[in-house]
C-alpha positions, -999 to 999 in steps of 0.1 A, spaced: -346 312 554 -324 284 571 -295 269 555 -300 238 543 -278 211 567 -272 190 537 -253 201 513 -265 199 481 -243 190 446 -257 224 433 -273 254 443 -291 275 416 -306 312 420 -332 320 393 -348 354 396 -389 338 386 -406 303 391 -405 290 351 -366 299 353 -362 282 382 -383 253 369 -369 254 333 -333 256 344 -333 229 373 -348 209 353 -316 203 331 -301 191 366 -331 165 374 -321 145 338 -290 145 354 -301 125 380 -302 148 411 -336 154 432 -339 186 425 -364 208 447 -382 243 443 -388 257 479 -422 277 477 -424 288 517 -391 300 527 -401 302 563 -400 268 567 -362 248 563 -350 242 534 -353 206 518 -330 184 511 -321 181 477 -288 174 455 -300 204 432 -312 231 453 -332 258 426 -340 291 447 -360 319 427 -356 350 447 -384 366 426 -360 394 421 -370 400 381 -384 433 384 -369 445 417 -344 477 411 -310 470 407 -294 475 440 -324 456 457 -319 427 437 -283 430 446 -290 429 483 -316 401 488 -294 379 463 -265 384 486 -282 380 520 -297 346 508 -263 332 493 -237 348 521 -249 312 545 -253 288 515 -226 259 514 -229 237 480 -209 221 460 -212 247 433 -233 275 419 -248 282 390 -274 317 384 -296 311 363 -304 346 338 -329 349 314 -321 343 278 -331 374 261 -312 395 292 -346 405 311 -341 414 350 -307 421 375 -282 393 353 -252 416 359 -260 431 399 -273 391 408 -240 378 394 -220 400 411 -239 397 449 -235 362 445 -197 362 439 -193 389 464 -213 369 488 -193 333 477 -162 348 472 -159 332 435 -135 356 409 -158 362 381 -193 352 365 -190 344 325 -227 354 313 -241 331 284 -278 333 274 -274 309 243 -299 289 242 -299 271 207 -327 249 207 -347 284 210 -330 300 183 -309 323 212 -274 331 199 -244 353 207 -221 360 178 -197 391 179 -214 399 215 -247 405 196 -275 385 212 -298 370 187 -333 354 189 -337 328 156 -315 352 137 -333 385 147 -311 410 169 -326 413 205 -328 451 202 -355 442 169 -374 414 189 -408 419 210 -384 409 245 -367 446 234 -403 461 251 -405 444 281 -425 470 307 -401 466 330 -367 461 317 -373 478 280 -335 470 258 -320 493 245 -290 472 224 -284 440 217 -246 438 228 -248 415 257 -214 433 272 -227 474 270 -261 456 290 -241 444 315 -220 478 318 -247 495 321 -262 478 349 -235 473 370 -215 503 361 -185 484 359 -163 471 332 -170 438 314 -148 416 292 -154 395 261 -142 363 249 -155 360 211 -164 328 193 -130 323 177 -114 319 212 -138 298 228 -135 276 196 -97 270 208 -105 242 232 -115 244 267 -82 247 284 -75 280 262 -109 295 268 -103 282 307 -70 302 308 -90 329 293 -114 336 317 -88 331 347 -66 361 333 -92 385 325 -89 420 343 -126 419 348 -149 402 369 -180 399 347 -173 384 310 -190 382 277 -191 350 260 -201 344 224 -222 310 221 -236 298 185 -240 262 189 -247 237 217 -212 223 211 -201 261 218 -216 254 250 -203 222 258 -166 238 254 -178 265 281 -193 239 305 -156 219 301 -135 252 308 -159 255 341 -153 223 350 -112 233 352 -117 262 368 -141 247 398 -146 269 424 -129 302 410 -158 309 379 -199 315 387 -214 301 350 -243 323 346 -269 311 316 -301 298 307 -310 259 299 -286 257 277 -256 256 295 -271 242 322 -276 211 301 -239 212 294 -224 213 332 -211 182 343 -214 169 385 -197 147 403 -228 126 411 -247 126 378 -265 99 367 -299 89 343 -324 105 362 -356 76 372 -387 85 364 -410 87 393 -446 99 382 -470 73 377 -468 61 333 -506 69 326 -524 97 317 -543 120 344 -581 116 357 -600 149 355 -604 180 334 -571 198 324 -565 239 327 -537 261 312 -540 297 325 -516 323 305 -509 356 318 -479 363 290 -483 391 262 -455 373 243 -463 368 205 -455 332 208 -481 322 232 -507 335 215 -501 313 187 -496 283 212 -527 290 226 -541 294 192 -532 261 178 -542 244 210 -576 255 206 -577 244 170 -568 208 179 -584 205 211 -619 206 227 -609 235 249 -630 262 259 -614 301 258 -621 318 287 -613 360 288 -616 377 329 -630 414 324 -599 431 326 -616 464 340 -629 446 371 -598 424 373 -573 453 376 -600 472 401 -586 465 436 -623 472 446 -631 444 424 -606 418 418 -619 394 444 -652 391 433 -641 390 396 -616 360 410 -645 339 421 -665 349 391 -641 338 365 -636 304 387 -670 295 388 -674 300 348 -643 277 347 -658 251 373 -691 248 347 -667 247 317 -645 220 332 -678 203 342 -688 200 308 -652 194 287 -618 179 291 -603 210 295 -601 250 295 -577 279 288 -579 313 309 -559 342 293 -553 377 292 -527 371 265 -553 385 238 -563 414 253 -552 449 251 -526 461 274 -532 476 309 -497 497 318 -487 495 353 -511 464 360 -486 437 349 -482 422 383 -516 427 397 -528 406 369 -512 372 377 -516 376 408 -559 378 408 -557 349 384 -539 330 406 -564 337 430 -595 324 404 -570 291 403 -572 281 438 -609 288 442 -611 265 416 -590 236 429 -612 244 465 -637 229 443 -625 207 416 -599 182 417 -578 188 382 -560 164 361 -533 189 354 -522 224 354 -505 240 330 -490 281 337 -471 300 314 -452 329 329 -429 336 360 -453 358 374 -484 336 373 -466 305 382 -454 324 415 -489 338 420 -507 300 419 -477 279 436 -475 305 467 -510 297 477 -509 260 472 -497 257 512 -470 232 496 -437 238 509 -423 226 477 -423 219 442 -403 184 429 -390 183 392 -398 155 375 -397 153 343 -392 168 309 -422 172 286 -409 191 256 -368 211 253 -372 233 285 -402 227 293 -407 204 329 -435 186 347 -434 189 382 -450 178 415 -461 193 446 -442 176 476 -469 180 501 -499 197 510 -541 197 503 -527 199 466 -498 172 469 -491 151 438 -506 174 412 -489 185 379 -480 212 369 -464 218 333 -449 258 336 -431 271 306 -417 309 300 -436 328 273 -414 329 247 -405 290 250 -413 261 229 -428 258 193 -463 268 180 -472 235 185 -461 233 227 -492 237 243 -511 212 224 -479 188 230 -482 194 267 -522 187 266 -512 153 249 -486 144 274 -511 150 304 -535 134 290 -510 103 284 -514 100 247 -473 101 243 -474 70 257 -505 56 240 -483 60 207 -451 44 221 
C-alpha cells in the first residue's frame, strides 16, 4: 500500500467492511468523498475521507497491533479517527495505541455510545438498550467472548496497561473542562462515559481543542459529532429512481436481531428464503460445488421474483467455521452476478461484506448515501460490477423493520411517497 499523494481531511481505520462503511458514512453527510479501498495493491484514491478496514477484527492482539502500525506509520491527513466496534468486539485498545505510537498523538479517548442503537456508557458500564454488555448476546462472540461490561478493565486487559476514566458528571462540565481533562491524564488510553448524543457532541467539541494531540476512537456516533474544516451538505449523486432487476440480501450474521429483520422482510415482501447445506458448505472438498449450486437455485429464484434472501443466520452453529462461511457465500454471489445483472445488493456482516467486495475486481467502494441511522448505500467505483449498490449494515444494527426499509429504498418506493 502506497500513500496516498493527496492528503485527505481524514483518515479512518476500521478493523471490518460494514464498520468502515457504517462509520465513513457519517463523514460523506458531511460532504467529503469518502472512499473504501478494496485492492490495496493498487494506489490509494483520492478522497477527503480516506476509510481503511485493515480486516484486523479477529487477528490476535499483537498482530493487530503490528499491521495497524505499519499501514499508519506513512499516512499524512489532516486527522484521524479509529473507528471500534460498539459493543467492544476485536483489538479497540492494541489498534489505538499502534496508531498513536505510529502518529505520534498523546492519547486515544475510547467511546462506543451509540444512542440511536440503544449503546450507552454510564459509570464506565457499557450498555445495549439498557441491558449490560456482559448480559447481551455480543457477550458470546466466538472470537472475542466478554467477560465484563466495564469498558476501562476491557481495555486493561488487552493492552496490559493502565487506563483512565472521565465519568459523565465531568464530561457534562463543558468541553473546555473535559478538554483539559483528557490533556492531564497520566494515561494514554481513557474511558469516557456517553449517555446521550449531546454527551457526544461535548466530546467531539473538546477534540476539536485538542487537534492533533487526542486519537477519538468510537463508533457512528461520534463520528457524527466531529466537526472538519471543509464540511459541507453532502450532494447526492446516485441516480433518484428505483433500481431495474431482481434484488438479493445475503446474511451470514447469528445476531438475534437479524433474524427478526430477515423475518419481517419476508412477511412483507415477495422474497424467496434460500438455506446453503451447511455440511457441504463447510466441507473444503465441497464448498465450490455447493457455491455454484446455491447460485444457480438463486439465478431460478431471481428469474421468477423481485427478489431473494440467502442466509445461514437460522441455522445451527458450526464452531470454528465462522470465517469459512462468508467467505463460500461470497463465492455463490459472484457466480451469480457472472450471470445476472442485480438491481441491488444488500450484505449484512463484516465478514461477508469483505468476502463479496474482494472479488468484485473494483478497486473501490464510494459512499453515497444514507438509507436508514447507520446504515449506507454505496457504489462500486470501477470495474465489470461498477455502479451497483450495495446496502451493508452490521448485524446488530437497525430496527426489526431495516431490511424491509432497505428493500423499499432500492426499490425506490421512498421516493414514490415523497
Amino acid at each position: 500500500m502506497d500513500s496516498p499523494k493527496f492528503i485527505p481531511e481524514i483518515v479512518l481505520i476500521a478493523d471490518d467492511l460494514t464498520g468502515s462503511l457504517d462509520t465513513g458514512l457519517q463523514f460523506r453527510k458531511k460532504g467529503l468523498i469518502t472512499l473504501v479501498p478494496l485492492d490495496w495493491n493498487r494506489p490509494l484514491p483520492k478522497a477527503q475521507a480516506l476509510v481503511l478496514n485493515t480486516h484486523s477484527r479477529n487477528l490476535p492482539g499483537d498482530m493487530a497491533y503490528r499491521k495497524v502500525f505499519r499501514i499508519c506509520r506513512r499516512l499524512k491527513a489532516g486527522g484521524f479517527y479509529k473507528k471500534i466496534d460498539s459493543t467492544m468486539r476485536g483489538n479497540a485498545g492494541k489498534e489505538a495505541l499502534a496508531i498513536l505510537d505510529a502518529q505520534r498523538i498523546a492519547r486515544a479517548i475510547v467511546v462506543p455510545t451509540v444512542p440511536v442503537m440503544g449503546r450507552a456508557v454510564e459509570g464506565g458500564i457499557l450498555r445495549v438498550h439498557g441491558v449490560p454488555l456482559l448480559k447481551t448476546a455480543y457477550a458470546r462472540d466466538p472470537f472475542h467472548p466478554i467477560w465484563t461490561s466495564r469498558v476501562s478493565s476491557l481495555l486493561e486487559k488487552e493492552t496490559g496497561e493502565p487506563v483512565g476514566f472521565i465519568g459523565i458528571k465531568e464530561l457534562r462540565k463543558g468541553a473546555s473542562h473535559l478538554a483539559e481533562r483528557i490533556k492531564t491524564a497520566p494515561a494514554r488510553l481513557l474511558s469516557l462515559d456517553a449517555i446521550l448524543q449531546s454527551d457526544l457532541k461535548i466530546i467531539a467539541q473538546a477534540c476539536n481543542l485538542l487537534s492533533g494531540e487526542v486519537l477519538p476512537c468510537g463508533s457512528v456516533g461520534l463520528a457524527d459529532e466531529l466537526s472538519l474544516p471543509i464540511q459541507r451538505k453532502a450532494r447526492t449523486l446516485l441516480k433518484k429512481k428505483g433500481t431495474r432487476g431482481p434484488l438479493l440480501i445475503i446474511s451470514a450474521s447469528r445476531n438475534p436481531t437479524t433474524a427478526t429483520q430477515i423475518e419481517t422482510a419476508i412477511e412483507h415482501s415477495r422474497f424467496s428464503l434460500l438455506e446453503p447445506n451447511l455440511a457441504r458448505l463447510t466441507n473444503p472438498r465441497n464448498s465450490g460445488s455447493e457455491a455454484k449450486a446455491v447460485a444457480q437455485r438463486l439465478g431460478e429464484e431471481l428469474s421468477r421474483g423481485d427478489g431473494a434472501i440467502l442466509t445461514t443466520t437460522f441455522q445451527e452453529h458450526r464452531p470454528g467455521k465462522e470465517t469459512m462461511i462468508p467467505k463460500v457465500l461470497g463465492r455463490a454471489a459472484i457466480h451469480l452476478l457472472g450471470k445476472l445483472r442485480l438491481g441491488g445488493l444488500v450484505l449484512t456482516g463484516g465478514d461477508l461484506a469483505m468476502g463479496v467486495c474482494e472479488r468484485l475486481s473494483s478497486s473501490a467502494l464510494r459512499i453515497e448515501e444514507e438509507v436508514l441511522p447507520g446504515i449506507p448505500c454505496s457504489t462500486l467505483t470501477d470495474g465489470p460490477f461498477r455502479g451497483l449498490r450495495m446496502v451493508t449494515k452490521a448485524g446488530g444494527f437497525g430496527e426489526k423493520d431495516a431490511l424491509w426499509r432497505i428493500i423499499q429504498y432500492l426499490r425506490g418506493d421512498h421516493e414514490k411517497k415523497g
